[in-house]
N, C-alpha and C positions, 0 to 999 in steps of 0.2 A: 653534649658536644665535646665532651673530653678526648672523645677518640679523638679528635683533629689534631692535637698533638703526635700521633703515630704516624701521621701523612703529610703535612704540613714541614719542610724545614726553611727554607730562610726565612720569608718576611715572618713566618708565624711565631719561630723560636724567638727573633729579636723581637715583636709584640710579647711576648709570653714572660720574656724577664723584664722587659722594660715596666709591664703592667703591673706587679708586685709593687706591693707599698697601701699608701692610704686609700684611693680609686678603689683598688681591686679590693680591701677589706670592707669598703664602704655596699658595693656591689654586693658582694659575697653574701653579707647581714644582711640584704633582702634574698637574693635569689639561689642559693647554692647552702647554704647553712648544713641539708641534711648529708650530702659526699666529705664531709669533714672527718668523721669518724672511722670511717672504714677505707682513708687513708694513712691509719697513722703504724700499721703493720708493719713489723720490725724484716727488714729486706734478711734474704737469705745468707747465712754468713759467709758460704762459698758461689760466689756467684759463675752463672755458666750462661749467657746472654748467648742467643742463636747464631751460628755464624756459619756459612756456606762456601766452596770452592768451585766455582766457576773456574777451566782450565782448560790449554791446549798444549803443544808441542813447548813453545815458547811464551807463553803468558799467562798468568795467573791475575785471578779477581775474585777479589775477599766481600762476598755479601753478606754484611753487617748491617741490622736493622735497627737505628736510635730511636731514645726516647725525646724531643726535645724542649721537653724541662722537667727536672726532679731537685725533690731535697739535696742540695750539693754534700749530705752527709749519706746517702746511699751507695752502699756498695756492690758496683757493676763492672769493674774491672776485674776478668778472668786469666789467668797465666796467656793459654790462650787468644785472648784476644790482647795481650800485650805483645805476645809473639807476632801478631799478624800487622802490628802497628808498627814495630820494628823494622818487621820484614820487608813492611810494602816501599814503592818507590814516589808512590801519591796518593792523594787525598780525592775523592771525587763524591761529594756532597749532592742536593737537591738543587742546590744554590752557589756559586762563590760564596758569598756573604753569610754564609747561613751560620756561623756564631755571631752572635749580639755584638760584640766590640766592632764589629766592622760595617754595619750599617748606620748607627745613629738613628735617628727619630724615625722608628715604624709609619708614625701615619702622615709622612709626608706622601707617601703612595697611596692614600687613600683616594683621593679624585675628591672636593667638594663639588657639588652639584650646581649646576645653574639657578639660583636662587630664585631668577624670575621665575625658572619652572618646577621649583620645589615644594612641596607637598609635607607639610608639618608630619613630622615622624612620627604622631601619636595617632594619625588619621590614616597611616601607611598597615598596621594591623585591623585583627577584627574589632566592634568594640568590644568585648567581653575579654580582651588581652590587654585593652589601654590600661585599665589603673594600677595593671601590676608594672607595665613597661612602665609607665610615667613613672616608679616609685624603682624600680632599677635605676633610672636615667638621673634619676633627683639625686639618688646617692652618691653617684659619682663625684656629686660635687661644680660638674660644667654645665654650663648655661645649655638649655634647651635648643637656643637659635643655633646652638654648635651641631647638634644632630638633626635639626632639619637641614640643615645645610650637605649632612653627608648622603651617599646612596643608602639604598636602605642595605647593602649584606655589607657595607662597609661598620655602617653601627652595629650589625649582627657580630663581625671580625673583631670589632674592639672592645661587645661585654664576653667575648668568649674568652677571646685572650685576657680577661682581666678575674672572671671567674674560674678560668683553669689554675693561673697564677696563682691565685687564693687556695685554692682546694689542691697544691701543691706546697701548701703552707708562707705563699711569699710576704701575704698580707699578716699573719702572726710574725714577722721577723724570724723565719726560715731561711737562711741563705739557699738561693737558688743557684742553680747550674742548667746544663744541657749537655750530650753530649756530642753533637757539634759544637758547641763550644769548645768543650776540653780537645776533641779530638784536634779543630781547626789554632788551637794554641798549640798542640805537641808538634804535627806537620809546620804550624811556623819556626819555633824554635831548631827545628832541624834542618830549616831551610829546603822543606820538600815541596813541587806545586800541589796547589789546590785548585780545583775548578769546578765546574756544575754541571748537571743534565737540562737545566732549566735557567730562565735568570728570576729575579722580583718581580717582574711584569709581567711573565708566563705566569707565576702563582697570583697574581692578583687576579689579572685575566681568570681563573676559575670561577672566583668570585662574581667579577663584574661582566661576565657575558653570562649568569645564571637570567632564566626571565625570572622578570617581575613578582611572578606570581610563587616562584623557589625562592626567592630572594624575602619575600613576606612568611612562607611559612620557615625558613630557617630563623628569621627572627620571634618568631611565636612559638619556637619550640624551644628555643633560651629559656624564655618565658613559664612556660609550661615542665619544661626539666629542673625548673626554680623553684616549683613550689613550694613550699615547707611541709605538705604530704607526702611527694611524692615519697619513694624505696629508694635507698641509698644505693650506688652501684657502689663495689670496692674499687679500689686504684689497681692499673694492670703493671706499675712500675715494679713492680715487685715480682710478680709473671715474668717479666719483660728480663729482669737480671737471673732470675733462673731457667730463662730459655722456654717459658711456657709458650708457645706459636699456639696453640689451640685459645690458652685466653684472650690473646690479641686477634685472633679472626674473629672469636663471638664476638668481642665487640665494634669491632669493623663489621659483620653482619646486623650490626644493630642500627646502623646508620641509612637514613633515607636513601631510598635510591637517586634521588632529587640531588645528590652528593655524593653518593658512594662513585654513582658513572663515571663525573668530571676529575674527582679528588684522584682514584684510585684505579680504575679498570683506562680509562684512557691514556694517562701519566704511565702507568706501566706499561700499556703496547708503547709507548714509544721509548723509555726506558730500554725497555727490550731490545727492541731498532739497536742502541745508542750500543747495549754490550755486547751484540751481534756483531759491528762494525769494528768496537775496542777490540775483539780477540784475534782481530787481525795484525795490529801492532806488538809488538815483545813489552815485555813489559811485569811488575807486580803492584798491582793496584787493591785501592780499598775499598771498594765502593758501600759510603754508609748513607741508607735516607731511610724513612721514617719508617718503624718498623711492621705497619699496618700495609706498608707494601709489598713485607714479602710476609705475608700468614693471606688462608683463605682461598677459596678455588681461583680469584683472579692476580693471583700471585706471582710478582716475577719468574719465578723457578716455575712456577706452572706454563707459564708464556714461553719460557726457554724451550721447556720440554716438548711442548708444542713443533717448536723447531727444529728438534733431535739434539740438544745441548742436555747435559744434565750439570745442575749445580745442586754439588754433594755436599748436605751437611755434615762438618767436621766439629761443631761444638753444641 
């Protein structure tokens, strides 16, 4: 579930740094151990991260696809996309809030469960998944009663964010970043807006209107992508800063359709909507969200195109 970082930016990125540390190392040593290696590829030293011009008479729209969260020692700033950073007049994110300093505690948006009608989290999978979940959830360190209390893709939400964290090196004392993050620090310091396509409850809402029965297999597929057999996938942050779009679609086509729908093909028709509307206003905007939205046949730029708009990549 790594890719969820490419599509995911507010509540997921603040989950995703906030989870680095003891939790997410404690996790990691049961369920993710073998993506550790074939993350540790040394980043391109010129980096060229994809970027797109969306334009008309009077307004320009810079599509930029983040990662959000990598080694805060990777290098993904390109001349080019400093130029575009400069240039623009705002910031328009997945989310407001979508760097980490500006939400505070991720899983206040979790939602606990009515406890009268909650259903012990280990009886929520198959059994031939419980003793590995039970020994995930052990690790963590928090009492049991705390994840029967949650829904079930909300406990999915928080070993993912805490397994990516890790297998981003947080849980080894890696300083982490995002680049919502850095981006939504530079647009403050210069006193530029920022605002969103989405708020935190629209992205949770993914989550928690999945049925029951998606909300069970995305937690057994934690599970199951934990093994310590399974084949190591490599990290795509590295792709990602030399502009690889083809790495970043196979693995967004690796993703359940169960998720690929709500995450990615729906969030962009409407996406789409939102820049169709913006090119009506003057203006030079940045629009940056996760960069598994624009790679792939259901790609923003595909949905433009759709509409007779072309957005030209320029990096």
């Amino acid at each position: 579930m790594r890719s969820l970082k490419h599509v995911l930016g507010g509540i997921f990125a603040a989950a995703l740094l906030a989870f680095s540390g003891p939790a997410a190392a404690q996790v990691a040593a049961v369920a993710s151990e073998p993506a550790r290696a074939a993350d540790q590829a040394a980043a391109p030293a010129a980096p060229r991260p994809a970027i797109w011009l969306l334009q008309d008479e009077d307004t320009k729209i810079y599509l930029f696809g983040t990662v959000h969260v990598f080694p805060a020692s990777l290098n993904w700033r390109s001349a080019t996309l400093n130029r575009v950073i400069a240039e623009a007049d705002e910031l328009v994110m997945e989310t407001p809030e979508a760097s980490s300093g500006e939400m505070g505690d991720p899983s206040r948006l979790l939602g606990p469960m009515d406890m009268g009608k909650s259903i012990p989290i280990l009886e929520r999978v198959s059994p031939s998944a419980r003793p590995r979940l039970a020994a995930v959830l052990a690790a963590t360190g928090m009492p049991m009663a705390y994840f029967d209390s949650l829904h079930t893709w909300a406990v999915a939400f928080l070993l993912t964010g805490m397994q990516i964290a890790d297998t981003s090196g947080g849980a080894q004392g890696v300083e982490l970043s995002g680049a919502e993050e850095v981006l939504g620090a530079d647009f403050r310091r210069r006193k530029k807006p920022i605002s969103g396509v989405e708020t935190m409850e629209d992205q949770i809402n993914v989550f928690a209107t999945m049925p029951i029965g998606a909300q069970r297999r995305f937690l057994e597929s934690l599970v199951v992508e934990g093994d310590p057999d399974a084949t190591p996938r490599p990290s795509t942050d590295n792709a990602w800063a030399a502009g690889d779009v083809e790495a970043i679609a196979a693995e967004m086509g690796a993703m359940s359709p169960e998720l690929y729908h709500p995450l990615l093909t729906l969030r962009n028709r409407n996406w789409t909507a939102w820049l169709v509307r913006r090119l009506e206003r003057p203006g030079t905007v940045l629009f940056a969200v996760g960069a598994g939205h624009l790679a792939g046949p259901d790609s923003v730029q595909r949905m433009l195109a759709e509409q007779g708009l072309e957005a030209r990549r320029i990096e």
